[in-house]
Structure formats: C-alpha cells, structure tokens
C-alpha positions in Angstrom: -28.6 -11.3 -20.1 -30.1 -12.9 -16.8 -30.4 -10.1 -14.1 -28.2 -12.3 -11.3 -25.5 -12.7 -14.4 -26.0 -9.0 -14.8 -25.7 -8.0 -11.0 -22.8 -10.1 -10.7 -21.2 -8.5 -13.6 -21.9 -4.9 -12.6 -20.4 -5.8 -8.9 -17.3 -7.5 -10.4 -16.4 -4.2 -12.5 -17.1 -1.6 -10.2 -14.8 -3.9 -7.7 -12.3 -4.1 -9.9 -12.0 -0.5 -11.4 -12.2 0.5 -7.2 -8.5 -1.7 -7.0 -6.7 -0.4 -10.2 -3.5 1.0 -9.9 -3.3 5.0 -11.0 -0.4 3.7 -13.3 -2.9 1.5 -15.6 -4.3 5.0 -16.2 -2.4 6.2 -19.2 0.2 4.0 -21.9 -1.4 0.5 -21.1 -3.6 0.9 -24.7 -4.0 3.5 -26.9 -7.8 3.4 -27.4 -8.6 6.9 -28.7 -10.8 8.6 -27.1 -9.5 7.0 -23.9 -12.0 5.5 -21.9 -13.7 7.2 -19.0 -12.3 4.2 -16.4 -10.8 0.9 -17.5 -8.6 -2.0 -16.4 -6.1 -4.5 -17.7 -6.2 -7.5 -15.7 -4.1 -9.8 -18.5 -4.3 -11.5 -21.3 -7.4 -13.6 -22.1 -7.7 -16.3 -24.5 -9.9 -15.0 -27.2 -8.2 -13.6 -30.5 -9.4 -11.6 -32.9 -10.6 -14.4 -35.1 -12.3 -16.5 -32.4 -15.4 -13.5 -31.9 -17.4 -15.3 -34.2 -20.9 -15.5 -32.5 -22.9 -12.8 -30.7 -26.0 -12.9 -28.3 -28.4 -10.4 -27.5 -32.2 -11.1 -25.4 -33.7 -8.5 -26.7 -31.5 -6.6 -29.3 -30.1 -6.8 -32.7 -26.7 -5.9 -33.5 -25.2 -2.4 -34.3 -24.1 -1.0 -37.5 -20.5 -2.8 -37.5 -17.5 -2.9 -39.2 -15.4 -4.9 -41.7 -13.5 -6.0 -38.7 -15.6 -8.1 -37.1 -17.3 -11.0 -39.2 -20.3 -11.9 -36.9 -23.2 -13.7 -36.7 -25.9 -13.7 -34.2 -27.1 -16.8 -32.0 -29.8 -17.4 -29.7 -27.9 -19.3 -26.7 -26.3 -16.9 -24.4 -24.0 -20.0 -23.6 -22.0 -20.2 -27.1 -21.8 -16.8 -27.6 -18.5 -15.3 -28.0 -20.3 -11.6 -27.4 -23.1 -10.9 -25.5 -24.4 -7.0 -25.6 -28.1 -5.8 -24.0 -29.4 -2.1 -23.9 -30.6 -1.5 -20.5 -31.2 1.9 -19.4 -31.3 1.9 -15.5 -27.5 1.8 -16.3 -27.7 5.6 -14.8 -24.6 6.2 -17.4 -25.0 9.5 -19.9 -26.2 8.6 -23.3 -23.4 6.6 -25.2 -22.1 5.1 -22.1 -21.6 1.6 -22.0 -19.6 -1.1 -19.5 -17.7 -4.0 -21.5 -15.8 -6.6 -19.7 -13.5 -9.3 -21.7 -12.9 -12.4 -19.4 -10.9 -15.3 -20.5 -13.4 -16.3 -23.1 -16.2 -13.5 -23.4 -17.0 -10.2 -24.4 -19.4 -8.8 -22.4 -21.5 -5.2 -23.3 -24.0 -3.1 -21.5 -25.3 0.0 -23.2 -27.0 3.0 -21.7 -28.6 3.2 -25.0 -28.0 2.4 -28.8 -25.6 5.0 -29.3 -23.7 3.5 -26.6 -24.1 -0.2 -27.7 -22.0 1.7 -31.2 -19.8 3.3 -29.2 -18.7 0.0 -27.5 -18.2 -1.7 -30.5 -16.3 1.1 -31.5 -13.8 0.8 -28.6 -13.8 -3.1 -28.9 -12.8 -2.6 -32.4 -9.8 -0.6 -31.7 -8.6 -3.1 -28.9 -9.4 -5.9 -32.1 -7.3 -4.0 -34.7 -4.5 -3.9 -32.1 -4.3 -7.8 -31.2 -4.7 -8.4 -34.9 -1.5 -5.8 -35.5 0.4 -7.5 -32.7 -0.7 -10.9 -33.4 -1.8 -11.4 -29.7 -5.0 -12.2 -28.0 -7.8 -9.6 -26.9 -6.8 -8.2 -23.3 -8.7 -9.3 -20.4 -10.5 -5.7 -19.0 -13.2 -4.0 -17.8 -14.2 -0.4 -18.8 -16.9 2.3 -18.0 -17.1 4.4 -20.4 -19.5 7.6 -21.5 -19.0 11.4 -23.0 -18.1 13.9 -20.6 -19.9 16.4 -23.3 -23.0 15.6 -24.9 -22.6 17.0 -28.5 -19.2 16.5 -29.6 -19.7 18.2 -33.5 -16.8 19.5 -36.0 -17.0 22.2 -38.6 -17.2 21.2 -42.1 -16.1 24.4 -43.7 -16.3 24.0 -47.8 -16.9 27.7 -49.2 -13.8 27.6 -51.1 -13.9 24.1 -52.7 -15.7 20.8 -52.7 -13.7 17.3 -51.9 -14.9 14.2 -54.2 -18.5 13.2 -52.8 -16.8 9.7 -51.5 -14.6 11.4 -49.3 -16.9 12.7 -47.2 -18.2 9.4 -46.8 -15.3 8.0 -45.7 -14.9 11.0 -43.1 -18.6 9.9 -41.8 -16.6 6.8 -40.9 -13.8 8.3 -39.5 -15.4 10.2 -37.3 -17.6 8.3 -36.2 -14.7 5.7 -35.2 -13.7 8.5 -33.1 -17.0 8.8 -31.1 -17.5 12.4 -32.8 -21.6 12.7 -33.0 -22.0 16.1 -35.2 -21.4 18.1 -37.9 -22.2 21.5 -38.6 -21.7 22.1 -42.4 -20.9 25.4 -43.6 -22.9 25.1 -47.5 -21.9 29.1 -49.1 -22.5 28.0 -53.1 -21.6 24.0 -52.4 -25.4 23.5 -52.6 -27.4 23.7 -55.9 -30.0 25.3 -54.6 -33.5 25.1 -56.9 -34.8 28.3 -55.3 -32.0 30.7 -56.4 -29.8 28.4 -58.7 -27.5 31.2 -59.2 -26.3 31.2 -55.9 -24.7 27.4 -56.2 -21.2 26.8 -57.6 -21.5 24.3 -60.6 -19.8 22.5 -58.4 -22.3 21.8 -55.9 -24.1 18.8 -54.7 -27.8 18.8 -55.1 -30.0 18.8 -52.3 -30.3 14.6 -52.5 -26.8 14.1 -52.7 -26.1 16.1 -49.4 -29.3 14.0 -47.7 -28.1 10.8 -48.7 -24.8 11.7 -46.9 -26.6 12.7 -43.8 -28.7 9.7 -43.9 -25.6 7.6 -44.1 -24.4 9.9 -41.3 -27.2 9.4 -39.2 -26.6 5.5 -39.1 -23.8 6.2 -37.6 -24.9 8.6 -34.5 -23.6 11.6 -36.5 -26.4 14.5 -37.0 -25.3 17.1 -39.9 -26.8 20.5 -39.3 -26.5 23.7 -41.7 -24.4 26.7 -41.2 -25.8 29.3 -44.0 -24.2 32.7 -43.5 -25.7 35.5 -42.6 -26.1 38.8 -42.2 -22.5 39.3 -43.2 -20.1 36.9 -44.6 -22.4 37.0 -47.7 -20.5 37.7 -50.4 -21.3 34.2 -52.0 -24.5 35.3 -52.8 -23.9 39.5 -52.6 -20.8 39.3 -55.3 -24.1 38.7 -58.2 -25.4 41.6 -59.9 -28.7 40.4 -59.0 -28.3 40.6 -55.5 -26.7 43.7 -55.0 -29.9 45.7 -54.4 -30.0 43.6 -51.3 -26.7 44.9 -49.6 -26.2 47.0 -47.1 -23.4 48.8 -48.8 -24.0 49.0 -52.0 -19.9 49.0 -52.7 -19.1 46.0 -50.7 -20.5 42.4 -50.9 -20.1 41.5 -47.4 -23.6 41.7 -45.9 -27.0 42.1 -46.3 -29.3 45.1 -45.8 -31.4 43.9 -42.6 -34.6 46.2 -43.0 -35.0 45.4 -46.5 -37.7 42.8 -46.0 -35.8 41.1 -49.5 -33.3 40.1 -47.7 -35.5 37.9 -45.3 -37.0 36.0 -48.5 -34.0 35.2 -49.7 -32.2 34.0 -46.7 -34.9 31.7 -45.6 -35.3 30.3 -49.4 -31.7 29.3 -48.8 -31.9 27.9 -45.0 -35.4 25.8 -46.9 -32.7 24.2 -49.3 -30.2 23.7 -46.2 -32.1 21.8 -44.0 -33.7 19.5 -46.6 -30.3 18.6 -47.1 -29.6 18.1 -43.5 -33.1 16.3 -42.4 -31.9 14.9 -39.3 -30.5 18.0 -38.1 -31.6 19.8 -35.1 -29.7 22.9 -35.7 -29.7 25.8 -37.9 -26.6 27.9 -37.5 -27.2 31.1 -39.1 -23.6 33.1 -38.9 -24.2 36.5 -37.6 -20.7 37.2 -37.3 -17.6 39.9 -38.1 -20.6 42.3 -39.9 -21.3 46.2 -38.8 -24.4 46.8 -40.7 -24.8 50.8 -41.3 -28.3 50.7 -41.2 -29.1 53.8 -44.4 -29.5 56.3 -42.4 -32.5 54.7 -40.1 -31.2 55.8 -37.2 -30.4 52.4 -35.8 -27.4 51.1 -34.0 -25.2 48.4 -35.3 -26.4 46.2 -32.1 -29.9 47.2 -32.9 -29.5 46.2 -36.6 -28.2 42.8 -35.8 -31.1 42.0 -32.9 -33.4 42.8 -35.3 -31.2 40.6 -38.2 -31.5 37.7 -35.4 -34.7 37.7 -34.2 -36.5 37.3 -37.8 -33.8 34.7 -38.1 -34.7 33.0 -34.4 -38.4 33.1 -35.5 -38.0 31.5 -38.8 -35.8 28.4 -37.1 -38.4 27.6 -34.4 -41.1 27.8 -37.2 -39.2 25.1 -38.7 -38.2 23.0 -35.7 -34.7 24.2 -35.3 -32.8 25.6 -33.4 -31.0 28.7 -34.3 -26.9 29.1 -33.6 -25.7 32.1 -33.9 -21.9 33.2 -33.7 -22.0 35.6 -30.3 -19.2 38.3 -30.9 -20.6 40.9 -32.5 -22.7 42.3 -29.9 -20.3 41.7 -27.2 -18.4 43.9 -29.6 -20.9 47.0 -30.2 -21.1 46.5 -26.0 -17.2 47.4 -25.4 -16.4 43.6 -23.3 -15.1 41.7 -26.6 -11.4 42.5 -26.0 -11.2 41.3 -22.7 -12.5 37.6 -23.2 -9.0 37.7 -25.8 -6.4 39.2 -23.4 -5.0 36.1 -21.1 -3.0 38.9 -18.8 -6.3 40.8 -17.2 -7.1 39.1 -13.6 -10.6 38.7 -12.6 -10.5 41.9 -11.0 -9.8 43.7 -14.4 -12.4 41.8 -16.3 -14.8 42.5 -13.8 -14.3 46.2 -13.6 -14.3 45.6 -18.3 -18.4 43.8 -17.2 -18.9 46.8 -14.8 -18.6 49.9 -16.9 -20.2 47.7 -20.0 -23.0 45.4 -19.0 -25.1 48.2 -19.4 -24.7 48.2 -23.0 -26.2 44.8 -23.4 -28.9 44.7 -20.8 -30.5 47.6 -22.1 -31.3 45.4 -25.6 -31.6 42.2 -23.5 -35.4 42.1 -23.9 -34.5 41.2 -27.6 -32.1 38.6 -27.5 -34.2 35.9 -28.8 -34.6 32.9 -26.0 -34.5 30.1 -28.2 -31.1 31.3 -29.8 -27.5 29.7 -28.8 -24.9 32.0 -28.6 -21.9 29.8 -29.4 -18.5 32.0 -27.8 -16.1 31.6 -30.4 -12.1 31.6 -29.3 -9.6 30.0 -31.2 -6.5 31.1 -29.5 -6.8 32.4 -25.8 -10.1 30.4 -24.6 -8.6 29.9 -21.2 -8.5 34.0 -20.6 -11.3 35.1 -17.8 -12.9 37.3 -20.2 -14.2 34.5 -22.1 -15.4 32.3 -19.1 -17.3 35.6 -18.4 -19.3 35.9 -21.5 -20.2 32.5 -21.1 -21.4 32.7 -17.4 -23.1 36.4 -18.3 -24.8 34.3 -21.1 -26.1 31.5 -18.8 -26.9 34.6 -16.3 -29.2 36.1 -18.3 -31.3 32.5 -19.2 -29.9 31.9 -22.5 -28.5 29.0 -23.8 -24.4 28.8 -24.9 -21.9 27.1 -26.4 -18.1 26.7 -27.2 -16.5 26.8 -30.4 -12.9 26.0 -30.4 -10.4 25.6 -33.4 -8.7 23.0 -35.0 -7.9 25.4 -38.4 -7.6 29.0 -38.4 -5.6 31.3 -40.9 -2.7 28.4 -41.3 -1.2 27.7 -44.7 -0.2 24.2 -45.9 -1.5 22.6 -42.2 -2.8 23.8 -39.1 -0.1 25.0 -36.4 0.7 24.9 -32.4 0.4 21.3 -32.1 -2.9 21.2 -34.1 -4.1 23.9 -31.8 -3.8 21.3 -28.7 -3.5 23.6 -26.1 -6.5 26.3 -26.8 -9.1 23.1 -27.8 -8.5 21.4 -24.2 -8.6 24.6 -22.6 -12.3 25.3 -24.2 -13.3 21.9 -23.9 -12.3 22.2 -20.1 -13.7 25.5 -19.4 -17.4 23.9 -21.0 -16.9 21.5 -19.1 -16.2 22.7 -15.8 -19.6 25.3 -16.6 -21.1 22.6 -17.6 -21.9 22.7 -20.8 -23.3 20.2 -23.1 -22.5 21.1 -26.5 -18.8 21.8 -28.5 -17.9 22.7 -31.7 -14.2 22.7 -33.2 -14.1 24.9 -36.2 -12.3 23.9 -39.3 -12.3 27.3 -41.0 -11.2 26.8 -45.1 -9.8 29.7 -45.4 -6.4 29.2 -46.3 -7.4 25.1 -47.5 -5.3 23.1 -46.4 -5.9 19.6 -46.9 -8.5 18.3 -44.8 -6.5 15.1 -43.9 -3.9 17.5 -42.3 -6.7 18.4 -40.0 -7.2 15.0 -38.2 -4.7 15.2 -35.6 -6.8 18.2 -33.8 -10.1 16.4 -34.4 -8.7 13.4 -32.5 -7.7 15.5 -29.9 -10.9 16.8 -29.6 -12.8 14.1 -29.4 -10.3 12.9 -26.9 -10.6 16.0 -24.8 -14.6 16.3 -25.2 -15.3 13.0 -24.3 -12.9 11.8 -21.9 -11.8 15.0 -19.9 -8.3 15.8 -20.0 -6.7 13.1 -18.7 -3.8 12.2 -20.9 -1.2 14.8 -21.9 -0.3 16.2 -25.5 2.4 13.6 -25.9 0.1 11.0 -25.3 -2.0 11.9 -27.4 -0.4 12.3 -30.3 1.3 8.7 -29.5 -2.1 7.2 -29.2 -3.1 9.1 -32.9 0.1 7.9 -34.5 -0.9 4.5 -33.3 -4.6 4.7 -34.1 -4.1 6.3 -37.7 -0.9 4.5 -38.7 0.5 2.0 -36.5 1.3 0.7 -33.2 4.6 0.5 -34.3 4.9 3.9 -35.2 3.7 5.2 -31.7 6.9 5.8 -29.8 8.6 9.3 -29.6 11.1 8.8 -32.5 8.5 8.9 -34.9 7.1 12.0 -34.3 7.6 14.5 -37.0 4.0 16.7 -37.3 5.2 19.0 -34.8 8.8 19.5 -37.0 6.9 19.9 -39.8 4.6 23.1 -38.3 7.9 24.6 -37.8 9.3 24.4 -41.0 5.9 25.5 -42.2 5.7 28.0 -40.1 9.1 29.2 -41.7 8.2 28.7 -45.2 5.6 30.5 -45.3 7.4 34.0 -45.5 10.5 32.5 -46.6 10.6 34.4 -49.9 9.0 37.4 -49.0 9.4 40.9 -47.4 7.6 40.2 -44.5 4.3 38.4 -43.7 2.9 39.2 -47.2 1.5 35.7 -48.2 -2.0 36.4 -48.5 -1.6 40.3 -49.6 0.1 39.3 -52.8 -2.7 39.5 -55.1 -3.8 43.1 -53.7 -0.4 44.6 -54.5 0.1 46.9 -58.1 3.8 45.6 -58.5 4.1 42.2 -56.0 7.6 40.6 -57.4 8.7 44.4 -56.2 7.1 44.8 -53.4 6.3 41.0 -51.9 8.9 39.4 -53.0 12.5 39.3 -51.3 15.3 41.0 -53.2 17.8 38.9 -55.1 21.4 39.0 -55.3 23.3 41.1 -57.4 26.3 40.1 -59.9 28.2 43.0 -59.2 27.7 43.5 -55.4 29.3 40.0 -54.8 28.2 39.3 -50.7 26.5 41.8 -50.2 23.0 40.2 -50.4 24.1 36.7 -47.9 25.4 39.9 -45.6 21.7 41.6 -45.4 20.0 38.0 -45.8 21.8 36.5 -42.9 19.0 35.2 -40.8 16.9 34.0 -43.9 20.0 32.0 -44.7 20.4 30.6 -41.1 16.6 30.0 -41.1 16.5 28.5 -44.4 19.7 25.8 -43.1 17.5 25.1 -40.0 14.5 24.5 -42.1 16.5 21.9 -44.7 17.9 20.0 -41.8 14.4 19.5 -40.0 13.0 18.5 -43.7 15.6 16.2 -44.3 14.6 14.7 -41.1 11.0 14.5 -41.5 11.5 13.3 -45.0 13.3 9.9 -43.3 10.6 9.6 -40.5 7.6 9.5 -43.2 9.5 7.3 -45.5 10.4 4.9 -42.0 6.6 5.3 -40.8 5.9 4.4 -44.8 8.2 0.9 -44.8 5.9 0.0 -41.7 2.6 -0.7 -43.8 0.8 1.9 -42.0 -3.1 2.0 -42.0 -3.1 6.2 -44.0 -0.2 6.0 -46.3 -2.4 8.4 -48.2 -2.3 11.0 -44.8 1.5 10.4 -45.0 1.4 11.1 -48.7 0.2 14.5 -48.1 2.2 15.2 -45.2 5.3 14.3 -47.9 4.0 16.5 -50.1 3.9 19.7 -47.7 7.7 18.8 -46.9 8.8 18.9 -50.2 7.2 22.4 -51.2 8.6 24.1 -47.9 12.0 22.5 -49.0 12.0 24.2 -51.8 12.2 27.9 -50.2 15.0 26.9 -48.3 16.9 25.2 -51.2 16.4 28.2 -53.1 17.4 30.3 -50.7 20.7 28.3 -50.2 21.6 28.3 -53.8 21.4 31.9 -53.9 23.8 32.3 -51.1 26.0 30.1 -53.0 25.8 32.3 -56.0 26.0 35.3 -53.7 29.3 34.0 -52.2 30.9 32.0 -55.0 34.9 32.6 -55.1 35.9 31.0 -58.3 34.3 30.4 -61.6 33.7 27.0 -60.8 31.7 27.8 -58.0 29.6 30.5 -60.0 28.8 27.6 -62.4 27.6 25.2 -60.1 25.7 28.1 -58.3 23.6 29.1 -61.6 23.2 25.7 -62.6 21.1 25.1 -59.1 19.2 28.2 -59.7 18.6 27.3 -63.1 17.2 23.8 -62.0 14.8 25.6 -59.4 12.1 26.3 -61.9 12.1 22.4 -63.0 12.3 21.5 -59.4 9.6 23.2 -58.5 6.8 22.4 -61.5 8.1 18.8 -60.5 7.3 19.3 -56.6 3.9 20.8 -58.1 2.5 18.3 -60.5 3.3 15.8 -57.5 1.3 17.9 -55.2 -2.2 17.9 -57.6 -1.5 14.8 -57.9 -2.1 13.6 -54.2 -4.6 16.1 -53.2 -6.7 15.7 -56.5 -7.0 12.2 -55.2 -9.7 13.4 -52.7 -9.9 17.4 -53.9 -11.6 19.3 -56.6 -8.6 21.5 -57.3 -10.0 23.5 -59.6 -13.0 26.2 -59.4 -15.7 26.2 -62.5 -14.0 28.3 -65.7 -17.0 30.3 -64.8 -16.7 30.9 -61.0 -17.1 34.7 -59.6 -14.3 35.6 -57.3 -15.6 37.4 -54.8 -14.2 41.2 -53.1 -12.2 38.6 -50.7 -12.4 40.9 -48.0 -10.5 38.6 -45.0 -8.1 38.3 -48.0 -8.4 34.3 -48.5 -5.9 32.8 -50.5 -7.9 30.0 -51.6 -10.3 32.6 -52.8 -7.7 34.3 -55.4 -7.6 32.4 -58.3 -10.0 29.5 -59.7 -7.3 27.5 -60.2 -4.8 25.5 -58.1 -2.4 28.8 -58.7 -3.1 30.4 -55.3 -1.4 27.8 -53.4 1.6 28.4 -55.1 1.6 31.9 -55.7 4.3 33.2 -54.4 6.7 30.6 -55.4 5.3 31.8 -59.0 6.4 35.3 -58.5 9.5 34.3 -57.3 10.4 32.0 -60.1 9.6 35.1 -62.6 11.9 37.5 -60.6 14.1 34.6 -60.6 14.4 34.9 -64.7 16.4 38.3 -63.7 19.2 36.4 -62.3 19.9 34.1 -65.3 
C-alpha cells in the first residue's frame, strides 16, 4: 500500500472513530471478542461473494478459512482486499486497523498475528451478511489484546476426547483470538521413558506434536502442565513407584529429598515438551501438597522451595519457563485465607500481610527468579487479599500471573453463568496491575463435556482481550449468535442459565444431602446416600417430610419443559453447533428424570383410590426403562467426540479430592446415583 494512500487511510479512521456515537458501542454487531474501537458508517456494496481478489506489496496471505475463496493479484487497483504488515503501527502485537468502504477491504497489521486476527474479525462480519443475506457493513475498527497471552486449560487426566476433536477446538479457539494452551498430560501421554505411567489410551509423543504444530499455524502455543510434587497419584498409585512417595500410604505426592524422584519427574517433563515444541512454558503443579519431609527436620515451605528450585533449574536448562501454582506457600505463611474472603477491607488484609510477611521473606532468598507464580482463584478473585498476593509478588521482583476458572467441581456443566462474574473480575484485576499473561482453568474433575465449557471460554476471550466493555447479557447474546445463529441472539432464546438451575437442583435431588461425589466411599450408600422412599403403609407421610424436594422437583420440570422447547426452536433454525445443542438436550433430559421420579412417587405417596395407585406404580415401574433410554442417548452423543470408557486395565487411583470421573472405568460414574436409586427403587415394586 502507497504511504500517501496509507496516511490518508490512518487519518480517515482515527477521524472517524473520534465522531462515533457511544451508542455504536455495544448491539450494532456481535463480533466476539468485540473490537477494541469500531464504527458503522452504513452499508457498503460488497457482499460476501464479491471478495474474490486480494493484494498485498510485500505479504502473502494468512492461513484462512473455508469462508473466503481468494486469490491473490498484483494490482492494488482490482483488488477487493488489500492487507500490508507494517510495524510502526505502534498497536500491541495482534493489533490491526481494517476499514470496509463502499467497495474495499482494507487491513493493516501490527504483525502477522494481527494480519490472522483481522481476518478473523472480517470473517465473522462475512458469516453474518452471508446469514442475513445483506452486504458487508461499511466500518472502520482498531483493534488489539488488552492481555498478551490469552491461554485455556486443557485438563484430560480423567479421559481422552477422539484425536479430531481437538483439532477442531485448535480452530475454535483460535476463531476466538485465544493464543494458548496449557495442557495438563497425567497418563494421556505414552511416554517411552516410563511406559507404565501412560494410559493405553494415550497419544504418542508425535501425535500430540502434530497437534501443536497444527496449533501453532494458527497463533496458538501449547505448553505442558506435568504435576508435581503432589497431585501425583497417576504415576504414585503403581507399585513401582511407591518407594518414591512421601507417604508411603497415600499416592498423592512425591518424596522431594529422594534424589529418584528428580529423575523421574524430568524424564516425564523430557516427553512433555517434545510433545509441545513450540511451547515456551513448563507448568510444573506444585499445588494442594504438605510434604512431611521423614523426619529431616524441614518445614513444609522448606520442602516445597527445595521441590521448586530443582524444578526452576531443570526448566531454564531446557529453555522454559517454569509455572508453578502459588498457594501453597502463601499457605504454610498464614495470608492464604485472606485473598478468599471478599468481606475483609484493605485495612484487615493489611494487618493479615503485617503479622505474616515475615513468614515468607525469611525463605525469599529461595524463591527461584525465573519461576511464575500463577495466583489461582476461581470464585472470589475480586477480594483484596488476592490483589495483595499479586502486588507482594511483583514487590518482591518475581514474575505472576492469573488463573481464573471456567470449570471447577460442577457436575453435568459448569455453573454461575459459566463463572462470568469471577473470570471478568480476574481478567480486570490483571489488567488493571498490568499483567500480561491469563489462564482460565478447565479443571476435569467432575467431566463434563467439554462443549459445555465454551460459553466461559468466549467470555474470556472477550474479557482478556477487549476489556470489559459489554455486559453479561451481551455477551451471551453475541455467543448465541456467534455459535448458533443470529437469529437465535435475542433474550427469548436464552436457556443455559435455566438449565444451571435445574442442574444445580438435580444434582442432590435423590439424595440425603450433598453426597454426589461421596457415594462410592460409603459401606451401605442406597442407605445412607440415597433419599428414603415412601412407604405402603404410612400413606402421606413421605410427600409430608419430602415437601420441598417435591416443590423443587415441580420447579425443576417446568424450567425443563421450557428449555426442552427453546433447544428444539434454536434447533428448527439451522443453527451452526446443533451438536452443542445436542448435548445441552441431553443434560436436560437426565436432570428431568430426578424430578419425574420424584413426582411419581408423590403420586404413589398420595394416591386416594386404586386407580390412582395403579397409575402411580405403573410410572415408577417405567422409570427404570426411562432412564436406560435417557442413558443410551447420552453415550450416544458424547461418544461422538469422547472416549467414554477407561482401558479394562486402568488403575483407579486413592481419588483423594474424591473425583467422580475417577470412580469407575466405565461411563457408570456419571450415572451413579441414579443407579442406586433405581435398585432401592426395586423395594417399592
């Protein structure tokens, strides 16, 4: 591009974007993440099918996508698209301007990454005139990251999706300007070094490079997360490991002054980042462990800093650098608690620091420099005590990050509006301390499917790279409209939020309490995990104690029966993830099922006449039926993407955060309860 034709260009948006009107801001497009600064001027006359040629001085086109069908010419004057990489842009990497005038598309890049990213955005804005059947806006954006490294956890220690899937989130994400991955291996990798450590399910080393190579085309960079010093039972739950624990009962983590435990780990970490060769990280756990130490006479902090720094040394030996998960010595030094508790003012936190700090700076000498200590909060990230350990961090010259949460310890799907509130919160507060790395954790430990997930990782990257500058509503309209259909963005389709409700609900439906996960642990669990049943000859007594079940368990069929007509409407409207809304079908139907049960047994409970006893039993008789029918459908869908099923000769390990994706090898833990239930049920008929 000439540098008058440039100038001009440059002048023209800034001059533009100085006029817009604040009410342009937010509902005008639904590009996801929103851009930094844009304008809609009108309508120009280019339509989706009419970008046919592209131009570029000096550089060749992106990696770009099926919706575009381009081909490059070499007269500025005929091209449809012109695009130039000029770096005295002064924009952060991935920043880009893109204008669309009557008849052109015009793109300046910071860099590369931000030439993708603009394609990226003009894609979107193509998909939407295509849907509408209307012409390409006229508008001018600057647009760039407001966080440098935008990354999401891949978490797969309790099972594998099919290899393709991951490819096809590579391309999600990446539509979604997310630029990292850090992948959490456990026994997912086969590694050559200690074979018996891998799953038999497990990718090889090549077949996890050839995915970060793809990823890597795409401005992605895939780093490792093997665990360690706790959170080892993977690879401690094998008889020919346990000499290396540091408590010779448990499997949970390693012994850190046996010098064993040193060649093992950095075997493993080998493996790991020759499956992730672009990578520049290593995360290497370090977190929830207490290490005893045999007698040696060592503190738990001590332990750990000693864990960490053979750990730091090894990563800068092999050009990485070393993440390590920050609580536990902010733990051993008595100021964990406060960076959880939203209530204490900055005068209470402070006096927390005061009486503590000591604690730390006396080891402070051997917190290893080239270490980042990423500050992990999933649900209170706004409260001062964690804004304190991150500034204390910084204080002391070491580098830190964020981690945030889009899954914790939900069942079926991740809750409170995909976690909305908490992963703005952290994104703002790294922000504001200017920080240049995030990570939103996507933690496996419950499993539910990853597809359920998308909704938080879209706000994220909406949040880490734009700021917070639309609210939750709009949000979710602009990922209803991005994942399924423009026509699908308005209020009255909305039905995620419903459905963590009824989830919400479910999950205790048929239990004594919050016993979902503690079911396996229990001597006699239809007894004592599973709720009591009505009896024949105590005729309303149960639907007199069971009151608020029953109440709930109306609520709960009501908001199904709703949801069920919003997927099936969102369904008719040839949305662009009917296999999403699949899923999301799927989770509705097993939570009905708790409350249907519960309804028939109130009608059994409360039957008057013979008649009504009949028709009573004859529901609870179909429940068993019902559900193996709701069941098969569910493998069904999520084997479409999912390994269900664990190798016939996969150890369970101790399971000592009692996981219930880690109690049975099969598909069973899912649906454990509803098994018990369905037994005790068998009383009743």
């Amino acid at each position: 591009m000439k540098t008058l034709t440039k100038l001009l260009l440059l002048l023209s948006i800034v001059i533009q974007l100085a006029c817009q009107k604040t009410e342009n801001k937010a509902g005008v497009f639904n590009l996801l993440p929103l851009p930094q600064e844009f304008d809609i001027n009108g309508v120009s006359k280019l339509s989706p099918a009419d970008l046919k040629t592209v131009y570029s001085e000096k550089e060749s086109l992106p990696l770009i996508d099926s919706v575009f069908n381009l081909r490059a010419i070499d007269t500025e004057i005929n091209a449809d698209i012109i695009f130039e990489v000029d770096s005295s842009l002064k924009l952060p990497s991935g920043g880009y301007t893109m204008t669309i005038d009557e008849e052109k598309v015009n793109i300046i890049s910071q860099d590369t990454v931000g030439l993708f990213y603009a394609f990226k955005s003009l894609k979107q804005l193509v998909m939407d005139a295509t849907e509408q059947k209307v012409n390409l806006p006229q508008c001018t954006i600057i647009d760039y990251p407001e966080i440098a490294f935008r990354a999401i956890h891949l978490d797969i220690k309790h099972h594998r999706e099919k290899e393709e899937y991951y490819y096809q989130l590579i391309d999600k994400l990446a539509d979604y300007k997310i630029n990292g991955i850090i992948l959490e291996f456990e026994d997912k990798l086969k590694y050559q070094s200690h074979p018996l450590v891998g799953s038999e399910d497990a990718l090889s080393v090549k077949e996890w490079e050839n995915l970060a190579d793809y990823a890597k085309q795409r401005f992605i960079e895939i780093s490792p997360l093997v665990q360690g010093l706790g959170h080892a039972s993977f690879i401690l739950k094998h008889d020919k490991y346990k000499r290396l624990r540091d408590d010779p009962e448990s499997d949970w983590a390693f012994n850190p002054l046996d010098p064993d435990t040193y060649e093992l780990q950095f075997d493993l970490y080998k493996e790991a980042m020759a499956a992730t060769p672009h990578g520049k990280y290593l995360h290497v756990g370090g977190d929830e462990v207490k290490t005893t130490g045999r007698e040696s006479g060592k503190s738990a902090l001590e332990l750990q800093l000693i864990w960490l720094n053979k750990v730091c040394q090894f990563a800068a030996e092999n050009n990485r650098t070393p993440i390590f998960w920050d609580d536990m010595p902010l733990k051993e030094a008595g100021v964990y608690e406060s960076m959880f508790d939203s209530k204490l003012t900055q005068k209470e936190v402070d006096a927390v620091w005061a009486k503590n700090e000591q604690n730390l700076l006396k080891y402070i000498d051997q917190f290893p420099k080239n270490c980042i200590y990423m500050r992990w909060n999933y649900s209170n990230s706004d409260a001062l005590g964690n804004a304190k350990a991150m500034q204390w961090f910084m204080k002391q010259g070491l580098q830190v990050m964020g981690a945030t949460a889009g899954q914790t310890r939900w069942v079926l799907m991740p809750q409170e509006e995909s976690n909305m509130n908490n992963i703005r919160s952290f994104v703002e507060s790294s922000i504001d301390n200017n920080l240049d790395k995030i990570l939103l954790t996507l933690w496996d430990d419950d499993s539910p499917h990853f597809e359920l997930y998308m909704r938080g990782i879209l706000a994220f990257s909406e949040y880490s790279w734009t700021g917070d500058k639309r609210s939750k509503d709009e949000i979710k309209a602009a990922y209803r409209h991005r994942e399924f259909s423009h026509e699908v963005a308005a209020k009255e389709f909305a039905f995620i939020d419903d459905l963590e409700k009824v989830v919400k609900d479910y999950k205790n439906a048929l239990l004594k309490g919050n016993k979902r996960n503690y079911l396996k642990t229990m001597d006699n669990p239809s007894e004592m995990g599973i709720m009591d049943l009505p009896h024949a000859d105590k005729k309303g007594v149960w639907s007199k104690n069971e009151a608020e079940r029953i109440g709930m368990a109306k609520a709960a069929l009501e908001k199904s029966d709703s949801i069920a007509r919003k997927i099936e409407l969102i369904k008719s409207k040839d949305p662009k993830n009917p296999y999403r809304l699949d899923i999301y079908e799927q989770v509705n139907r097993l939570t009905a099922f708790s409350a249907k049960a519960i309804l028939a047994l109130n009608e059994y409970d409360t039957a008057k006449t013979e008649e009504e006893q009949k028709k009573a039993q004859e529901k609870i008789s179909n429940l068993k039926s019902e559900f193996i029918e709701i069941r098969n459908r569910m493998d069904d869908v999520y084997a479409q993407t999912r390994l269900l099923n664990k190798p016939a000769n996969y150890i369970l390990d101790q399971d000592h955060h009692v996981h219930l994706a880690n109690q049975s090898i099969n598909f069973d833990w899912q649906f454990y309860a509803e098994m018990l239930f369905l037994e005790k049920l068998e009383q009743l008929l």
